[in-house]
C-alpha positions as CSV (number, residue, x, y, z in Angstrom):
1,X,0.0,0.0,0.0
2,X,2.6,2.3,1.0
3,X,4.7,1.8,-2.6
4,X,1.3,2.5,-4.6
5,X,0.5,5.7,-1.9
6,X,4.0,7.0,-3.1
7,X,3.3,6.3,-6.5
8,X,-0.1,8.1,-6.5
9,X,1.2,11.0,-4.7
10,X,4.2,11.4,-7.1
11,X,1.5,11.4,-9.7
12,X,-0.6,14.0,-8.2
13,X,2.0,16.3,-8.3
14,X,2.7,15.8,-12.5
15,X,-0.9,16.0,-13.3
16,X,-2.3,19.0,-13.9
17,X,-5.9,20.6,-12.3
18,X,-8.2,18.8,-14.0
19,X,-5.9,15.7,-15.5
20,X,-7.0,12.0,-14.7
21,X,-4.5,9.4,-12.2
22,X,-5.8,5.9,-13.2
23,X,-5.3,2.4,-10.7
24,X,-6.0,-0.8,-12.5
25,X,-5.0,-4.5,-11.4
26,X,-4.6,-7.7,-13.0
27,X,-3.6,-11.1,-12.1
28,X,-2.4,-14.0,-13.2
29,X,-1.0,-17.2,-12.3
30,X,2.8,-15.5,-12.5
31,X,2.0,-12.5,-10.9
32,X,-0.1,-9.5,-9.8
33,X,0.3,-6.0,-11.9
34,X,-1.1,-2.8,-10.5
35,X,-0.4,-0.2,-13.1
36,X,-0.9,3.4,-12.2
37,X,-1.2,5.9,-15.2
38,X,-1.7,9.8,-15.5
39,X,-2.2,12.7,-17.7
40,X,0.3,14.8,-17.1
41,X,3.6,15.6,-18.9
42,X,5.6,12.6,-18.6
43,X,8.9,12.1,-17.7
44,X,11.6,13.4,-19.2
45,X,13.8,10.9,-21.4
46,X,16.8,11.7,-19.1
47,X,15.1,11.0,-16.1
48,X,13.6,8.0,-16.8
49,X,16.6,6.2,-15.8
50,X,16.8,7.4,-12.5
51,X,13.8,7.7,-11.3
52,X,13.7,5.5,-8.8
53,X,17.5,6.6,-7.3
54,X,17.2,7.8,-3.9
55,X,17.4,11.8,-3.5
56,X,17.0,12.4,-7.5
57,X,14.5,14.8,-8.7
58,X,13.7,15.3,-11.9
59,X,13.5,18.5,-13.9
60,X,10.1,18.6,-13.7
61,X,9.9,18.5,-10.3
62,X,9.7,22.2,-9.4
63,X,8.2,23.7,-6.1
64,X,5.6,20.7,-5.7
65,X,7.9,17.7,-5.9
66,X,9.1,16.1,-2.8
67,X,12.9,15.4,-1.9
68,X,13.5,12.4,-3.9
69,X,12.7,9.6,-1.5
70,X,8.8,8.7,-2.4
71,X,9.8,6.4,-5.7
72,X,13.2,5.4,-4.3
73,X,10.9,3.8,-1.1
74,X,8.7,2.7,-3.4
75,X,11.1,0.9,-5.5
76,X,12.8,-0.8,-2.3
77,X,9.3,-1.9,-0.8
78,X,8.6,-4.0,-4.2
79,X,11.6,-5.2,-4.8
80,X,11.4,-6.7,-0.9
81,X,8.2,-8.6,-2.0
82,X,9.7,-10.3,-4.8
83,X,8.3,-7.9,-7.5
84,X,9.6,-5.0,-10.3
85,X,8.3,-1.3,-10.8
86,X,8.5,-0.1,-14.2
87,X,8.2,3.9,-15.0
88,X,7.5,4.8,-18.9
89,X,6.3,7.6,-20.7
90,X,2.1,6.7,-22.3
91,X,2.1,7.2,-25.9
92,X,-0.3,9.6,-25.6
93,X,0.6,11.8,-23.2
94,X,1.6,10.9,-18.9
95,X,3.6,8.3,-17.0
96,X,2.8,4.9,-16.1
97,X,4.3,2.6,-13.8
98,X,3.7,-0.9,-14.0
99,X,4.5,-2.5,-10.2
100,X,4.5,-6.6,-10.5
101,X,4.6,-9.0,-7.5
102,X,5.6,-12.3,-8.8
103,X,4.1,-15.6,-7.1
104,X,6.4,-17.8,-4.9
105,X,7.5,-21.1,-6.0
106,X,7.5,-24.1,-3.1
């Protein structure tokens, strides 16, 4: 909960008044997706590659953004629980980050 809270709130500050933050979930029998998607800007290409370091802020960031720890956190949390988190750029406009928590094998 905590990792999708950071997520959402990262979100909320890169959407604009008025822009859409979507939560959808699928499962299967390898693993359970939540992807979160929104309408803002995007991330810029040279970001994209570290957004999920600890204390990096992107350009965008400006006066709303935080200090670099939300996605970081959020990363680590996953990643504990046997999942990935992916961050992209939507086709048509926003970020979407794709968080998977893979099944355990006995």
């Amino acid at each position: 909960c905590e990792a999708v809270g950071n997520i959402v709130k990262n979100c909320m500050e890169h959407t604009p008044d008025g822009g859409t933050i979507t939560v959808s979930g699928n499962c299967n029998p390898l693993y359970s997706e939540i992807i979160i998607t929104d309408s803002g800007s995007g991330i810029a290409e040279d970001d994209l590659p570290h957004i999920f370091e600890r204390f990096y802020k992107g350009r965008a960031s400006g006066e709303k953004g935080g200090f670099g720890i939300g996605l970081a956190l959020a990363r680590m949390i996953v990643t504990e629980q046997n999942g990935t988190i992916k961050a992209e750029n939507v086709p048509k406009g926003g970020a979407m980050f794709t968080i998977r928590i893979y099944e355990s094998t006995v």
